[in-house]
N, C-alpha and C positions, 0 to 999 in steps of 0.2 A: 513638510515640504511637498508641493504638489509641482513635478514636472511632465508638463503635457509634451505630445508633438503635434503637427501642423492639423492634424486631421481630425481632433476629438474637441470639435464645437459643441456638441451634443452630452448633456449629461448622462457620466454610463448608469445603468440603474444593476447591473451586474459587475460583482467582484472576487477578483480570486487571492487569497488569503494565505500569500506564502509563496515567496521566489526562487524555491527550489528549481530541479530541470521540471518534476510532473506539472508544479504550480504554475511555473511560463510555459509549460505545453498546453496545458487548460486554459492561459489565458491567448492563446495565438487561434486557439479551435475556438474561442468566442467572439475573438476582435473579429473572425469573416464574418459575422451575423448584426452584432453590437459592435458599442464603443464600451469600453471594460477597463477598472481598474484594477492594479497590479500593486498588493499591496510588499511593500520590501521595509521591514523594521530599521536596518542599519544605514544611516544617514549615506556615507561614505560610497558603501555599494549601490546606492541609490543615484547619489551622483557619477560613479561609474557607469551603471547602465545604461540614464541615459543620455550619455557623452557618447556611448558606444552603439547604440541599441543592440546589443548583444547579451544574451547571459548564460550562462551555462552553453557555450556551442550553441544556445539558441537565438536566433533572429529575432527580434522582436515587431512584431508590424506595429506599424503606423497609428493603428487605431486602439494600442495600450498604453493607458496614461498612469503612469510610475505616481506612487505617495507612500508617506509613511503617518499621514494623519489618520491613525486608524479609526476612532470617533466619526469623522466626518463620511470617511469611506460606508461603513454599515449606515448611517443614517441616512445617506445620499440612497443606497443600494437594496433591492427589495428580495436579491437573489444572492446568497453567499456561496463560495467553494474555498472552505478551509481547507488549506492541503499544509501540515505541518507532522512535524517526526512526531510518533506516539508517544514516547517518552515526553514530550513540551505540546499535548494538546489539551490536557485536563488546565493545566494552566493558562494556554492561551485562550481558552474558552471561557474564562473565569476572568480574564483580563477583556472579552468582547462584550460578558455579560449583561452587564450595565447597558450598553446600547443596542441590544437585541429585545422584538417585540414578536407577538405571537401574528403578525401581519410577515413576516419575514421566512423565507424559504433557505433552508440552508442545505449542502449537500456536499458531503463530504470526501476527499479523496486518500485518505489518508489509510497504510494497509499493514495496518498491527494492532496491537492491544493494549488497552491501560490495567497497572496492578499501583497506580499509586498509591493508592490504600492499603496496600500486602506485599509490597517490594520481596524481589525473590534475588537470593542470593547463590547463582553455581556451585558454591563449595559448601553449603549448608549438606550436611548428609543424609536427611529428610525432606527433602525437597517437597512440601507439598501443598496445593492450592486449588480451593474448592472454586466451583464454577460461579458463584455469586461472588469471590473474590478479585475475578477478570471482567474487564467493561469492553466492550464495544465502543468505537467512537460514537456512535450515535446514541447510546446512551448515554455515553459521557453529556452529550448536545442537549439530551432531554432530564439527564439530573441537573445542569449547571443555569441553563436557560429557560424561557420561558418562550423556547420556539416549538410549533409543534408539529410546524411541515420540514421534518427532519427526512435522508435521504444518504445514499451512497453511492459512488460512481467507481466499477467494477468492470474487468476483464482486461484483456491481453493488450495494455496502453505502455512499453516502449517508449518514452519519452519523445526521443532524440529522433527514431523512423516517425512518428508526429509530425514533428515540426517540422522535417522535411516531405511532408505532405503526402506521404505515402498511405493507402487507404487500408484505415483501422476501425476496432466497432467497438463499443462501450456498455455495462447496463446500466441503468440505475435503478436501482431496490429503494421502493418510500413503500408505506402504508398508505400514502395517498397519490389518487391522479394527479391530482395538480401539479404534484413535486417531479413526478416524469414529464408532463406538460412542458412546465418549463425550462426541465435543464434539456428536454429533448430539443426547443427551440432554439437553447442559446449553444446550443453546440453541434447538431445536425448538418451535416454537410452534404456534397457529391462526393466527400472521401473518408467522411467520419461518420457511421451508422451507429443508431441508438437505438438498445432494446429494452424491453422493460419487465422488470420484475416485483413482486410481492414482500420474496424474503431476505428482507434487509438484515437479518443475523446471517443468513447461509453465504450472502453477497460478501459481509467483514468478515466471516471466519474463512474464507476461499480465499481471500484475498493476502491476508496474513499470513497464513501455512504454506500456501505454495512458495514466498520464499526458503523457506526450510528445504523443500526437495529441489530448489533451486542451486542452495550453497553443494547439496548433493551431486548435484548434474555437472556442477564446476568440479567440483571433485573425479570427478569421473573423466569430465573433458582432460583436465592437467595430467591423472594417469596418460593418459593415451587410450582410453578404451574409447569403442565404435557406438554408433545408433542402436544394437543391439542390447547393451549396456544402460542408455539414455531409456529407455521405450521401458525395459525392466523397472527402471528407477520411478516413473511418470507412473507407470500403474499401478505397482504397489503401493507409490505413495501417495497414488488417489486413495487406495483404502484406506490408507492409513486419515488422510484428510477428514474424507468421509465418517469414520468410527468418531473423530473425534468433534467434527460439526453435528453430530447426532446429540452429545454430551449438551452442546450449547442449546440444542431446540431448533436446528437450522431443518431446512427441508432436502432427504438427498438429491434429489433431480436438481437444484440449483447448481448440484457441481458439477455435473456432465455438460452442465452450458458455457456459455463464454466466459462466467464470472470464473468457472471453476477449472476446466480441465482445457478451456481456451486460455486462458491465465495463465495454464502451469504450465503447457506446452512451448507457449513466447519467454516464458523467465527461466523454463528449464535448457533454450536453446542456443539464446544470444549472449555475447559477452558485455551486451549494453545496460544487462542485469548487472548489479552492483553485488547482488545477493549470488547471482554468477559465477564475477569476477572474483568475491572472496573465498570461492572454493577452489576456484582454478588454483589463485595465491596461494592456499593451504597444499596442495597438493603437490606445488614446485618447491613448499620449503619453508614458504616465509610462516612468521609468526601472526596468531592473532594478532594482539596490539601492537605489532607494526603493521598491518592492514588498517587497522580500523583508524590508526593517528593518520594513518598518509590519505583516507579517502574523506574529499569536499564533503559528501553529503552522508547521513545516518546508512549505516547499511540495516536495515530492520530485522532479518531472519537472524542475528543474532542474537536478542530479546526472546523473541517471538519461541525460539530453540530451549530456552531456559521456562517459558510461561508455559508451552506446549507437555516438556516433560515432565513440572512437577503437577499439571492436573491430572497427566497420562499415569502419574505415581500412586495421585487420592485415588482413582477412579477404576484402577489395572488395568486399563487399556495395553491392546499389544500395538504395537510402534517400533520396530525393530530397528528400521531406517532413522527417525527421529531421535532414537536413543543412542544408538550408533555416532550420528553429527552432535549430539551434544558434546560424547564420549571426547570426539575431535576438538571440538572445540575448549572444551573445560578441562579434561581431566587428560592431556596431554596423548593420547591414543592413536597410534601412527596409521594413519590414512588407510596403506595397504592392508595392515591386522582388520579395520573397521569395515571393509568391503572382503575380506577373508568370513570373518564372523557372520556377515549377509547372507553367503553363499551357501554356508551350511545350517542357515536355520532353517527347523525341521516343523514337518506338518503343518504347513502353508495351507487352505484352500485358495484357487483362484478370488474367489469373490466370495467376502462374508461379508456382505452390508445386504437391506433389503431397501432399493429406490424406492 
């Protein structure tokens, strides 16, 4: 089913791939430039949305044309942005396969890891997983397809302050110009700035980990602790980031930039983070899975808390923070004892990574 509105006489040649909030915030920063499809799987919410032009609290303009004919979508379209949960991207990528050519541009927004291949299970007591184990989306893109201007779209993007137009900046990390070229044009604004980067692993491993000192930062908000506390949290657990984007091959100067420490600074602050909100929840009381059943969309840093600790296991990286939240999250560890434990670990230096 393809539902247009009055204004997309023009075939879009650009699609965004997934109607999450980040997917209709991507597709609202493209409709100023293009005319863009909006791809939505589930017939029903499709005719929801556009009854309502609404989707997630978001507006949708004018110039986004709702479908669920996904074949048609990629063959029409020369520019892709998959934005789907990490958990359901090796598969939807395998499902777009078949109609993906190495003339096509794809760039991904999507900000976790795939272990389909080596599923990790919390309560396993050897938790451990080698780095050839965990994928990349983009790799995922480059084992499953036959695209080769592959790319990702990183830094401190807020859904919701988006769409209400508020001025945000983005990178994308490709190996190639072109793939900045073009998502720089189809998204470039007077309120949305595009930078460009090289290191497309530095870009998804920043992207993915910052939710982890995110769920942190909620945690800390629901205590009641100050910016004191937050700024604590944000720098250690850039090293913490850092040590362990070194393990992947990332570049460290990627994470001082917007992908990296601009990223963790917006998800460690707002409660608009989902990865946020589920630590604030933990900290007032509530349970994992009643958080995780009651929220619309994937909250990612809890995956991502599980893949993180058992490479930081193969590997002995120190992680204190990361180990601490998993504690929380898996193995029952009351919030206050987990930030007790933090306080008195010993022989810290400031800074051990070399940029």
């Amino acid at each position: 089913m393809d539902l247009n509105s009055n204004n997309t006489y023009r075939k879009p040649k650009i699609a965004v791939l997934g109607a999450g909030s980040f997917g209709t915030a991507i597709a609202n920063l493209v409709s100023e430039n293009h005319p863009v499809y909006l791809y939505v799987r589930d017939e029903l919410k499709l005719k929801n949305i556009a009854e309502t032009r609404v989707n997630r609290q978001h507006q949708l303009s004018e110039n986004i044309l709702l479908s669920n004919k996904l074949p048609e979508i990629i063959e029409q379209c020369s520019l892709l942005f998959p934005i789907v949960p990490s958990a359901n991207f090796r598969d939807f990528i395998k499902e777009i396969a078949p109609y993906i050519n190495p003339q096509h541009t794809i760039i991904h927004g999507t900000k976790g890891f795939d272990v389909s291949k080596a599923p990790v299970n919390p309560q396993e007591e050897n938790l451990l997983l080698e780095k050839k184990q965990i994928n990349t989306m983009s790799e995922v893109l480059l084992e499953e397809t036959v695209a080769l201007k592959v790319g990702v779209i990183g830094g401190p993007n807020l859904a919701l302050e988006i769409s209400e137009g508020q001025p945000a900046a983005a990178v994308i990390s490709s190996k190639f110009d072109s793939v900045f070229s073009e998502g720089s044009k189809a998204l470039r604004s007077t309120r949305f700035q595009v930078l460009k980067s090289y290191d497309v692993i530095g870009t998804e491993v920043a992207g993915a980990l910052k939710n982890i000192m995110a769920i942190g930062a909620g945690i800390l908000h629901g205590m009641g602790f100050g910016l004191n506390a937050r700024a604590m949290l944000i720098s250690r657990g850039l090293n913490e980031i850092i040590r362990i984007g070194q393990v992947f091959g990332a570049q460290s100067d990627t994470f001082l930039g917007i992908a990296g420490i601009g990223d963790l600074i917006a998800t460690c602050s707002s409660p608009l983070s989902r990865n946020f909100s589920l630590g604030n929840d933990l900290a007032k009381g509530k349970r994992l899975n009643e958080i995780l059943e009651s929220s619309q969309e994937v909250i990612e840093g809890v995956k991502t808390v599980m893949i993180t600790k058992a490479l930081a296991n193969r590997y002995n990286l120190k992680i204190p923070i990361t180990n601490k939240i998993f504690e929380v999250l898996f193995k029952a560890l009351p919030v206050e004892k987990g930030i007790q434990h933090l306080m008195v670990y010993r022989n810290l230096p400031d800074i051990d990574f070399v940029v």
